[in-house]
C-alpha positions in Angstrom: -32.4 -9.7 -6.7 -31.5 -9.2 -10.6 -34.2 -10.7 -13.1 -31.3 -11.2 -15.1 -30.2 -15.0 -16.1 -27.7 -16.1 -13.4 -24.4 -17.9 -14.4 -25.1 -21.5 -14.3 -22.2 -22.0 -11.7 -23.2 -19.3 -9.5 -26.6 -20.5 -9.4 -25.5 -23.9 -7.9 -23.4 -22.2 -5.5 -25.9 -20.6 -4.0 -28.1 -23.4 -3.9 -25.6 -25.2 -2.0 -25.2 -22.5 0.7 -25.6 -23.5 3.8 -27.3 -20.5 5.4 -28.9 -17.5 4.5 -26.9 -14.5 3.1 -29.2 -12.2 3.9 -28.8 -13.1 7.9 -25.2 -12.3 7.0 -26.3 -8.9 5.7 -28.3 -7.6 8.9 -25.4 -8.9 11.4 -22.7 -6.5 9.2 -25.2 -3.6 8.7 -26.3 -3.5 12.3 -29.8 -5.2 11.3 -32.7 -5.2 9.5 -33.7 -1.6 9.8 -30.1 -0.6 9.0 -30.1 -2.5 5.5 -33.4 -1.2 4.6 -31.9 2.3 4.6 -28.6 1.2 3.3 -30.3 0.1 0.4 -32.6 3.2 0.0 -29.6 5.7 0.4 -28.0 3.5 -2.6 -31.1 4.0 -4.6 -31.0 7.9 -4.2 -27.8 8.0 -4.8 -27.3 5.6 -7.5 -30.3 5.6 -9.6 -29.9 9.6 -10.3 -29.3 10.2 -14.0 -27.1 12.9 -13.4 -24.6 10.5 -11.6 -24.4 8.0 -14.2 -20.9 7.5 -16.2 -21.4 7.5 -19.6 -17.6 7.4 -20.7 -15.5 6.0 -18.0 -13.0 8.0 -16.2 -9.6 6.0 -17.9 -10.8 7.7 -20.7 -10.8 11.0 -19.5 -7.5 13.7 -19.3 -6.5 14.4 -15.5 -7.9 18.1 -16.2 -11.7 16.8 -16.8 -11.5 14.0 -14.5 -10.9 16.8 -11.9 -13.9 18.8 -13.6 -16.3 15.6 -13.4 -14.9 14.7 -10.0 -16.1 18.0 -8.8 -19.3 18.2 -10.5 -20.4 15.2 -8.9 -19.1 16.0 -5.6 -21.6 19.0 -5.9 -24.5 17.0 -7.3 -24.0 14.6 -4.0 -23.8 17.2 -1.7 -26.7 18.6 -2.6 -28.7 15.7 -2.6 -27.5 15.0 1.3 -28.7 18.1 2.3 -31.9 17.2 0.1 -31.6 14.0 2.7 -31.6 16.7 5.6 -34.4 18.2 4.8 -36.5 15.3 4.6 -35.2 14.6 8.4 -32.8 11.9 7.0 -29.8 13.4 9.2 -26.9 11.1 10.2 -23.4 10.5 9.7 -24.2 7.6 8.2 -25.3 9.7 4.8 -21.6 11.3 5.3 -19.3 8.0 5.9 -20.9 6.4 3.0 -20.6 8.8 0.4 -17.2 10.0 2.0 -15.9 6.1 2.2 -15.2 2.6 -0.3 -18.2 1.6 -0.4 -21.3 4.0 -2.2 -18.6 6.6 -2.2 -16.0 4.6 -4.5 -19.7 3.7 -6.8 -19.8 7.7 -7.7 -16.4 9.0 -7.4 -14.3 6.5 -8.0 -11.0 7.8 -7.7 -11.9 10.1 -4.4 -14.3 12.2 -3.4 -12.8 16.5 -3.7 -14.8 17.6 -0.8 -13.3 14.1 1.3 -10.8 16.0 3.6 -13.2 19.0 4.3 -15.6 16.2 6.0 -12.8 13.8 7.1 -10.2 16.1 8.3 -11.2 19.9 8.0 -14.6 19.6 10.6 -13.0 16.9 12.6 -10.0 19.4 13.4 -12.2 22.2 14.7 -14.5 20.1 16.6 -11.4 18.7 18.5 -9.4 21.5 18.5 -11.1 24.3 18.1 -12.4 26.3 21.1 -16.6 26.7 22.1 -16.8 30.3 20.4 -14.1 28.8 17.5 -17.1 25.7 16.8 -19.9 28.2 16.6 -18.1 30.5 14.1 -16.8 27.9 11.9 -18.5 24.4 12.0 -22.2 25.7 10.9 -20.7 26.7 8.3 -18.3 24.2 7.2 -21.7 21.7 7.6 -23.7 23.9 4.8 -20.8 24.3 2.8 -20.5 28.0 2.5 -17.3 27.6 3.3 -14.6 24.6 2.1 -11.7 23.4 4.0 -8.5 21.6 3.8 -5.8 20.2 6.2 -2.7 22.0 5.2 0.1 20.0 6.9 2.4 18.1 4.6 4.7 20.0 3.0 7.1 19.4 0.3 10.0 18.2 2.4 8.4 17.2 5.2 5.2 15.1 6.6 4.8 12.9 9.1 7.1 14.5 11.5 5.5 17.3 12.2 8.4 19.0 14.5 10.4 19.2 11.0 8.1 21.4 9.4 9.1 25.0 8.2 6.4 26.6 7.8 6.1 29.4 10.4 3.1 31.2 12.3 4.8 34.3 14.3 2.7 36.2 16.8 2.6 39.9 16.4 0.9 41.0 19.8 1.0 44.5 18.7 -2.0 43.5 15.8 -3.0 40.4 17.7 -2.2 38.4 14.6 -0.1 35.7 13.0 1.7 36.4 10.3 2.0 32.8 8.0 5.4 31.9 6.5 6.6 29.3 3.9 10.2 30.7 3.6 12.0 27.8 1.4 10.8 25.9 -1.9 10.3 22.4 0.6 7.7 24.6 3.3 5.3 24.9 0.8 1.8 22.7 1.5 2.2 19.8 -0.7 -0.5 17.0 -1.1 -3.3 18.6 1.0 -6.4 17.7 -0.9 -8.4 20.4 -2.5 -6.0 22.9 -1.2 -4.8 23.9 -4.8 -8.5 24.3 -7.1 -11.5 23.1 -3.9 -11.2 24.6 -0.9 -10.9 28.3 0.4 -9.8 27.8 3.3 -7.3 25.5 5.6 -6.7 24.3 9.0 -2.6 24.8 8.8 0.2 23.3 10.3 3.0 25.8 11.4 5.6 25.7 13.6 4.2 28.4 16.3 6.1 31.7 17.1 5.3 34.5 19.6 8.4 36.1 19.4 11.0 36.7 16.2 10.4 37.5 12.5 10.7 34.6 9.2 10.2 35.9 5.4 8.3 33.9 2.6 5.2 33.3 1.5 3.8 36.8 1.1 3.7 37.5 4.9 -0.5 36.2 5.3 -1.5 38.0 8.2 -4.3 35.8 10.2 -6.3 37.2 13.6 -5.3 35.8 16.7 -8.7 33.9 17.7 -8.2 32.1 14.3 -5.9 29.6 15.8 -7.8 26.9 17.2 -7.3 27.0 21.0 -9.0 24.5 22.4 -6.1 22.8 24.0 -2.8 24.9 23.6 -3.2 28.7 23.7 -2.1 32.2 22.9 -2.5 34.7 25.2 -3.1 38.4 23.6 0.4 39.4 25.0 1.8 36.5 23.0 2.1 34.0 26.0 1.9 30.7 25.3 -0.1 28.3 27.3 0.8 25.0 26.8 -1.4 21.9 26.2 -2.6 19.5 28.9 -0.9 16.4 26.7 1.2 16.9 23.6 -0.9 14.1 22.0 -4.5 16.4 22.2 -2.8 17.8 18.8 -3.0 14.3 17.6 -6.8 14.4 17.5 -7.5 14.7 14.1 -5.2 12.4 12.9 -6.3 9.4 15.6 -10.0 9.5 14.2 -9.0 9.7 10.2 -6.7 6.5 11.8 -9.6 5.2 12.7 -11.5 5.8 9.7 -8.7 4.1 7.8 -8.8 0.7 9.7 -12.6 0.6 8.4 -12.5 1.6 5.2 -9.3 -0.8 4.7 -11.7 -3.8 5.8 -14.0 -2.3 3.0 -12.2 -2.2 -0.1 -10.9 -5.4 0.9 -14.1 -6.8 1.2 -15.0 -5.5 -2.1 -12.1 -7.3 -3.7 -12.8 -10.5 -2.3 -16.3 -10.3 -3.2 -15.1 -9.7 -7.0 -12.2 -12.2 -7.0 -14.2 -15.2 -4.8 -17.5 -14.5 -7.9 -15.3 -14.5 -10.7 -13.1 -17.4 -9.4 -16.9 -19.9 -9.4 -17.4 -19.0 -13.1 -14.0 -18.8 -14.5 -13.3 -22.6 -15.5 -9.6 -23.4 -16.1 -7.0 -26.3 -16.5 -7.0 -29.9 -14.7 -7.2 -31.6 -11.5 -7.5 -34.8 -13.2 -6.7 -35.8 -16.6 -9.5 -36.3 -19.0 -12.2 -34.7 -16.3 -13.8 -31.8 -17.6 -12.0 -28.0 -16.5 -13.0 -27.2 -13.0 -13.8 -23.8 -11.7 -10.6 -22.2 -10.1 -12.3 -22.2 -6.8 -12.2 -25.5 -6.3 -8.1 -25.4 -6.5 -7.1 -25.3 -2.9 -4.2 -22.7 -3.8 -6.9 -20.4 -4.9 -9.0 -20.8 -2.3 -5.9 -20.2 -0.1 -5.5 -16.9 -1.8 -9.0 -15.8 -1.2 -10.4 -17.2 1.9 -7.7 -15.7 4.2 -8.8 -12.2 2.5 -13.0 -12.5 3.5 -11.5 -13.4 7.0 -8.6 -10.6 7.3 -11.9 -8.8 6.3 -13.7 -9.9 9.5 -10.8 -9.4 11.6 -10.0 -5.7 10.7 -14.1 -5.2 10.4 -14.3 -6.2 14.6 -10.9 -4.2 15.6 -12.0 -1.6 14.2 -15.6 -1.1 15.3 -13.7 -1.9 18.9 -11.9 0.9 17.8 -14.5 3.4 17.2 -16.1 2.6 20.3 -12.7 3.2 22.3 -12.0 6.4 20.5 -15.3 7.8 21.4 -15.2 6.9 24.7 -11.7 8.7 25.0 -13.0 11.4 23.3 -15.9 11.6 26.1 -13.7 11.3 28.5 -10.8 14.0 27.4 -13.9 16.7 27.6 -13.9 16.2 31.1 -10.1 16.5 31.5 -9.5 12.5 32.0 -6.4 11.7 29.9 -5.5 8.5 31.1 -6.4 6.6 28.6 -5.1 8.5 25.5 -1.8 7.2 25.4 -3.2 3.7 24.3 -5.7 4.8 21.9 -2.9 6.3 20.3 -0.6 3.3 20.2 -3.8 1.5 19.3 -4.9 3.6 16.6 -1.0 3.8 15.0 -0.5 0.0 14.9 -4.4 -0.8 14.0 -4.1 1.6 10.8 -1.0 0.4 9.6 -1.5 -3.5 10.0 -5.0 -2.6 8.3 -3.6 -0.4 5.6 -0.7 -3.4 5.1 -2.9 -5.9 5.0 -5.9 -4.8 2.9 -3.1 -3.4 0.0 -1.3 -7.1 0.1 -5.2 -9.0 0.1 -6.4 -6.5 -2.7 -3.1 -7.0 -5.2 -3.8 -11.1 -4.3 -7.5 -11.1 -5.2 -6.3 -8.9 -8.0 -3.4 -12.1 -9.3 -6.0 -14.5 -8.2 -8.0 -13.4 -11.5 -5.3 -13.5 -13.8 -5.2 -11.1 -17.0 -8.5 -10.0 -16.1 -7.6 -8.6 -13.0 -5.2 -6.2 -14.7 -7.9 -4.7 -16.7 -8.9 -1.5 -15.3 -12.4 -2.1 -15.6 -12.4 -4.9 -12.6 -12.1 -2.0 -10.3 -9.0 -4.2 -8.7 -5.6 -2.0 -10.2 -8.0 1.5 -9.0 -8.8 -0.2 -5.4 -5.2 -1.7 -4.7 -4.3 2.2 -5.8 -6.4 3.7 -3.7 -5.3 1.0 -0.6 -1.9 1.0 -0.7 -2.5 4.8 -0.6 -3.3 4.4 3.0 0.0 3.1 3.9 1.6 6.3 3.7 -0.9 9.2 4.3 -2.0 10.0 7.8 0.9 9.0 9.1 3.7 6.8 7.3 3.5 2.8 8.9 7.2 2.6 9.8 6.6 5.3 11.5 3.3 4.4 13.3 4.3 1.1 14.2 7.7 3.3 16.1 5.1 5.6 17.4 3.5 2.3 19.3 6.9 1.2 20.2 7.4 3.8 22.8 3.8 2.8 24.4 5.4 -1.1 24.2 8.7 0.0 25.7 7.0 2.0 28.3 4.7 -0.9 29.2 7.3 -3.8 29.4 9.3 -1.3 31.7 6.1 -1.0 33.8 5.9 -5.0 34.0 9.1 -5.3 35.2 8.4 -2.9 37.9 5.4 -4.5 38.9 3.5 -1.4 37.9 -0.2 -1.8 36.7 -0.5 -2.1 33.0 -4.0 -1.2 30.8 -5.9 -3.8 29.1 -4.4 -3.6 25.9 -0.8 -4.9 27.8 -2.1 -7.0 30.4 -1.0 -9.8 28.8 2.6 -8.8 29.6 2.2 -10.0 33.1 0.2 -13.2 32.3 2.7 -14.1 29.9 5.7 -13.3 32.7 4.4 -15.1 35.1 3.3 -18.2 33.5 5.3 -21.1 31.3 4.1 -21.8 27.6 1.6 -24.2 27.2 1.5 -27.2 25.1 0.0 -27.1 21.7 -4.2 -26.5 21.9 -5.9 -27.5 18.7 -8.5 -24.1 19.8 -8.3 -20.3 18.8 -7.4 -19.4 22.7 -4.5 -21.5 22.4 -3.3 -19.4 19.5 -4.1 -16.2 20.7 -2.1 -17.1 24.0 0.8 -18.3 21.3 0.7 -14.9 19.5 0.7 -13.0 22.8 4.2 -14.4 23.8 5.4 -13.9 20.3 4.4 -10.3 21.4 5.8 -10.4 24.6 8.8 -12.0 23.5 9.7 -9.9 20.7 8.7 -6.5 23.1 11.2 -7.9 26.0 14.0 -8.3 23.2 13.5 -4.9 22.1 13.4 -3.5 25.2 17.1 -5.3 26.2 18.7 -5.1 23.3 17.8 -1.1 23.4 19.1 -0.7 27.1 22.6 -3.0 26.3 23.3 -0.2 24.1 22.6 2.5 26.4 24.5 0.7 29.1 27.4 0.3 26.1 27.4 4.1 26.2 25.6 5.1 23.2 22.8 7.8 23.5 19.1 6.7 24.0 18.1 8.2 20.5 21.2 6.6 18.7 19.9 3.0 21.0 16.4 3.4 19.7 17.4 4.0 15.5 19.6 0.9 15.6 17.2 -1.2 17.7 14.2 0.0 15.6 14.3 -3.4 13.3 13.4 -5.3 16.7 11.4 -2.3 17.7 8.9 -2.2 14.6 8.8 -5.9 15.0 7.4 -6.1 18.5 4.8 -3.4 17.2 3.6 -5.6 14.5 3.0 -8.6 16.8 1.6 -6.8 19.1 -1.2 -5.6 17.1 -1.7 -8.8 15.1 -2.3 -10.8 18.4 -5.0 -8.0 19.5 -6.8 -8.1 16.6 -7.1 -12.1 17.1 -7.8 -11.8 19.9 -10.8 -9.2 19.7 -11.8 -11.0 16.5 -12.5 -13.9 18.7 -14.0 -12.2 21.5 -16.8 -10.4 18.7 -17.3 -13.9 17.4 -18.1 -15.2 20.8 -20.6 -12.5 21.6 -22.1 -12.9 18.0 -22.4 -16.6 17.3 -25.3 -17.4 20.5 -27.5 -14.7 18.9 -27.5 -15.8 15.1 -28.7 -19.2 13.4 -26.8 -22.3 14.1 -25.3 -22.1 10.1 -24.3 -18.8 10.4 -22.6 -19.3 13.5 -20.7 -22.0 12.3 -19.4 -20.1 9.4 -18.3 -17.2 11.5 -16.5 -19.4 13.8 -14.6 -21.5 10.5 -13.8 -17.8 9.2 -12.7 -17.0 12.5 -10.6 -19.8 12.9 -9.0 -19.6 9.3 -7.6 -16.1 10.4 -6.1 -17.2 14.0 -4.4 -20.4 12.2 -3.4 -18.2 8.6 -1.8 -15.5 11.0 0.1 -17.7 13.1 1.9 -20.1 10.2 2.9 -16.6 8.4 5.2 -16.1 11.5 6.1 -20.3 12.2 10.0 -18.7 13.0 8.5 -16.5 16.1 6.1 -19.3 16.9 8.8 -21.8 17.5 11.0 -19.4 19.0 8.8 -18.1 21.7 6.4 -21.2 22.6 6.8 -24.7 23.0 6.0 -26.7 19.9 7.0 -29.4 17.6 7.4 -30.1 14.3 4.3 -32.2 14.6 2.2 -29.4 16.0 2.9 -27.7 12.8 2.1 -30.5 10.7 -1.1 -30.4 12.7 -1.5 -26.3 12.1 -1.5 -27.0 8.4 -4.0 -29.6 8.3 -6.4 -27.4 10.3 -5.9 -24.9 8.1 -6.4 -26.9 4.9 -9.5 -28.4 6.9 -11.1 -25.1 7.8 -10.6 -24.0 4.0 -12.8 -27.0 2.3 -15.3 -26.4 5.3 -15.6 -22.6 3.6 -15.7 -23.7 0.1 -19.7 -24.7 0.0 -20.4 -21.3 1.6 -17.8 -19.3 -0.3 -20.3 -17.4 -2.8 -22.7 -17.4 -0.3 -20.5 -15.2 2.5 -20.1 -12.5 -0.4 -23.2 -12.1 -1.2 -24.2 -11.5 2.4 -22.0 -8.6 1.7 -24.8 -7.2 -0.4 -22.4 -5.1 -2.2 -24.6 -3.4 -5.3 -23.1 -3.9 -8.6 -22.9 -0.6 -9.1 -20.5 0.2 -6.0 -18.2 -2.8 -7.0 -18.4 -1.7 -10.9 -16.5 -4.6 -12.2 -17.6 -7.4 -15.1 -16.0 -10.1 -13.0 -17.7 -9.8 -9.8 -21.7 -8.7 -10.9 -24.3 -10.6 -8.7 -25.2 -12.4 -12.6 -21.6 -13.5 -12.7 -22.1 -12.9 -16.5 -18.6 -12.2 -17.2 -17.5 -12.5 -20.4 -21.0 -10.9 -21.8 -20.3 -7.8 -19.1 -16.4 -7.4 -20.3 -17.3 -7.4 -24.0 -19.7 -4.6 -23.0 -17.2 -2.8 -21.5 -14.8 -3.1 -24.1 -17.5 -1.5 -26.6 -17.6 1.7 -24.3 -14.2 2.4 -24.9 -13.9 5.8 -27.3 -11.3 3.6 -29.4 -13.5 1.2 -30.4 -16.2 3.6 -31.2 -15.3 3.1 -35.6 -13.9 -0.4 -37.0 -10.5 1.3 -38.5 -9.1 4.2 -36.5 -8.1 7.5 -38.3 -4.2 6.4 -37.2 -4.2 3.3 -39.4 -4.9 6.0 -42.7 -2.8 8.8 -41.6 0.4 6.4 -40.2 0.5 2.9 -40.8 -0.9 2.5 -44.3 1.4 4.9 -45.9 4.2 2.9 -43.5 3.0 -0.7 -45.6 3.1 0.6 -48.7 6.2 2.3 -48.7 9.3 0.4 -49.8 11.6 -0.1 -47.0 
């Protein structure tokens, strides 16, 4: 650690800790082994002078923040395939300099090679065909070329059957001729698509017959579209794909990627906000006793502790969903779709809870540290920006939690039909055939509460839609007007699976740590099950059997669970282990020297660089001595 001098206060938190942060460390990392080159990658990456940032970027114009952005994109890449040629090959090297964590340390307002790695390679190993991979991907991975994913468009996004741009077939020249005939087809937002890349997977709407005009007619060969799945034949047949959702690949694993890197930058907020909240020393609890840090308010910590656990909780769903979305993936090579359907309701409603959630915990750790959380230099206004981001790119959250509806709709139909339903929906038939319990002071008990919420809310939906069929209105009018109901059945859906797989990881963890730890995984743990369910008390008493006692009871447990976290509060960030340098702000350093590190900051800035600006002389003197 630092052989700086430690803040006073942080230095008795950690003293008080009731087990070892570094035990913390190896569980998130994947163990010892994986820390040790955590930490070394950081150190390349990190200690290279070339990366340092001498004048930071708010001082920059948009034009050379671009610039710099690049030039350090180039520096890094370079220096991972330095990494490969020392044998150091892994996606690891890629996710972190690609993600919120070491990524956000050297490019902190995005990385322009990202969607090359995250979307352009992704696209072509999924969709592209055996000879399409070996023509493309080597060189995609060396960078002699750079791609983008060209689908958004100016007046259109995520629904993809409203685009306008065009591909016609011309069988005569085997090739597709590219249109953009109107001002809104033109690719909008597509990183790296304008200056970066030169060249882009494309969304078009597909033609084999018929002519279009715009866009300079771009004439593309035949075997460039990627036909792993859906197909054109050279006499401009078109073979359809197995499942309409195969096209969906790309878009299911950057979903993916979103639910972790939400839990990250989350995690890096409540690191800041929970370290800057045990030295900041403000107001009274009691008259005439000295100030107290604002971490022993229990508001505060009521602000905070729910974020480090929401962190857990989106950190376990989605390593469950990595795991299921490369088992899927496995599976589709050998033709078996079955399970598709729910990794894609999964991977909709998982991404935009996560996005959701992480944007709302990242603006309340950012409030949670007052005025100095609106300085740009606590990394909080840039990481709520780059969050909330994630709400509406790779597929808008309305629209995602819609998307799962239809699996939900299809599922509850299946229930009442006695048909089997997968895992992810079982609960449908538990909670049909069995009455509500009475109120459990125990996580199960909760997660049983949230799945009728579920269930209930899915079985309104689903009659509520079907009275207005039966009513006569179309089944596409039914489903826009019942879409309120609809969205909500989504959202409780999702926030009872991820309790409940929360709970399941913590179970599997907690016999293989130390005694301490365990006990603090189970208290965060707990926090989340009882924070989630008061935030919907309406549902709770609507669906399930309880008492205005029970929720008396619900609120002490959850004031109880919050002083049992307080010791270990400073302690459960810094098993984090997040280097200084990746969260770059003055109010979260491991020192927790605050005030010394924001006066340094403040001397960086270009404006404070002479005593009297050049303004003053040229404006505001003449302005004082006139005679107004």
């Amino acid at each position: 650690m630092p052989s700086v001098k430690i803040n006073e206060d942080l230095r008795k938190e950690r003293e008080k800790c009731s087990f070892d942060p570094i035990e913390l460390t190896y569980l998130i990392d994947g163990g010892k082994e994986k820390t040790a080159e955590r930490k070394e990658r950081e150190k390349f990456f990190l200690d290279d002078p070339q990366l340092k940032q001498t004048v930071p970027l708010d001082y920059l114009s948009h034009k050379e923040k671009y610039e710099e952005a690049l030039k350090r994109a180039c520096i890094v890449f370079r220096k991972v395939q330095q990494l490969q040629g020392q044998g150091k090959v892994g996606m690891q090297n890629f996710r972190e300099i690609l993600g919120g964590q070491l990524g956000s340390a050297i490019l902190r307002d995005g990385n322009p090679l990202g969607l090359h790695y995250v979307m352009f390679i992704p696209t072509i190993m999924g969709q592209g065909t055996i000879d399409q991979q070996a023509e493309w991907i080597s060189k995609a991975w060396n960078l002699d070329i750079v791609g983008t994913y060209a689908q958004t468009e100016l007046g259109h996004g995520t629904f993809i059957r409203g685009l306008e741009t065009t591909a016609t077939y011309d069988p005569k020249r085997e090739e597709f001729v590219l249109n953009s005939p109107t001002l809104t087809s033109y690719k909008w937002w597509p990183g790296g698509l304008g200056h970066t890349a030169n060249y882009a997977v494309v969304v078009a709407q597909l033609y084999s017959q018929g002519t279009c005009h715009g866009f300079d007619n771009v004439r593309i060969p035949r075997n460039y579209m990627l036909m792993k799945n859906g197909k054109i034949l050279k006499d401009g047949s078109y073979v359809k794909s197995p499942s309409s959702k195969l096209t969906y690949g790309t878009m299911i694993f950057v979903r993916v990627v979103i639910v972790q890197d939400a839990a990250n930058y989350l995690r890096k907020a409540a690191t800041i906000a929970v370290r800057y909240s045990a030295v900041r020393h403000q107001s009274h609890i009691k008259e005439n006793a000295p100030e107290p840090q604002i971490l022993d308010f229990v508001t505060q910590q009521y602000k905070l502790f729910p974020q480090i656990s929401t962190y857990f909780a989106l950190h376990h769903s989605g390593l469950w969903l990595w795991d299921m979305y490369n088992n899927v993936t496995s599976e589709l090579e050998s033709g078996q779709l079955d399970r598709l359907p729910e990794l894609h309701a999964l991977a909709c409603c998982l991404k935009a809870v996560s996005a959701a959630d992480a944007a709302e915990g990242v603006e309340i750790c950012r409030l949670a540290c007052g005025g100095h959380g609106y300085m740009s230099c606590s990394s909080l206004p840039v990481t709520y920006g780059l969050v909330t981001a994630m709400i509406t790119y790779e597929g808008e959250n309305t629209v995602l939690f819609l998307q799962t509806a239809r699996f939900l709709m299809k599922a509850w139909q299946s229930c009442l039909d006695g048909q089997p339903l997968t895992p992810s929906v079982q609960y449908l038939n538990n909670v049909k055939q069995s009455f509500a319990g009475v109120y459990q002071k125990s996580v199960p008990w909760i997660i049983n509460a949230m799945q009728r919420i579920a269930a209930g809310k899915i079985e309104v939906a689903h009659r509520h839609m079907n009275d207005r069929i039966r009513r006569g209105l179309d089944s596409e009018y039914a489903w826009n007007e019942t879409s309120i109901e609809l969205v909500a059945a989504s959202v409780a859906h999702c926030r009872a699976f991820i309790v409940e797989t929360y709970y399941n990881s913590v179970l599997h963890i907690v016999p293989n740590v130390s005694k301490q730890l365990g006990k603090v995984l189970t208290d965060l743990c707990e926090l989340y099950s009882v924070y989630t369910l008061l935030k919907c008390t309406g549902d709770l008493l609507r669906f399930n059997s309880v008492t205005a006692r029970d929720l008396e009871d619900l609120q002490r447990w959850l004031e109880d669970v919050l002083a049992a976290i307080r010791p270990n509060a400073i302690g459960i960030v810094d098993g984090f282990d997040i280097n200084d340098a990746i969260l770059a702000s003055p109010l979260g350093a491991y020192d927790g020297n605050v005030y010394e590190r924001l006066f340094e900051e403040a001397a960086r800035s270009p404006l404070n660089a002479e005593p009297v600006n050049q303004s003053f002389h040229k404006y505001l003197k003449p302005l004082l001595k006139s005679k107004m």
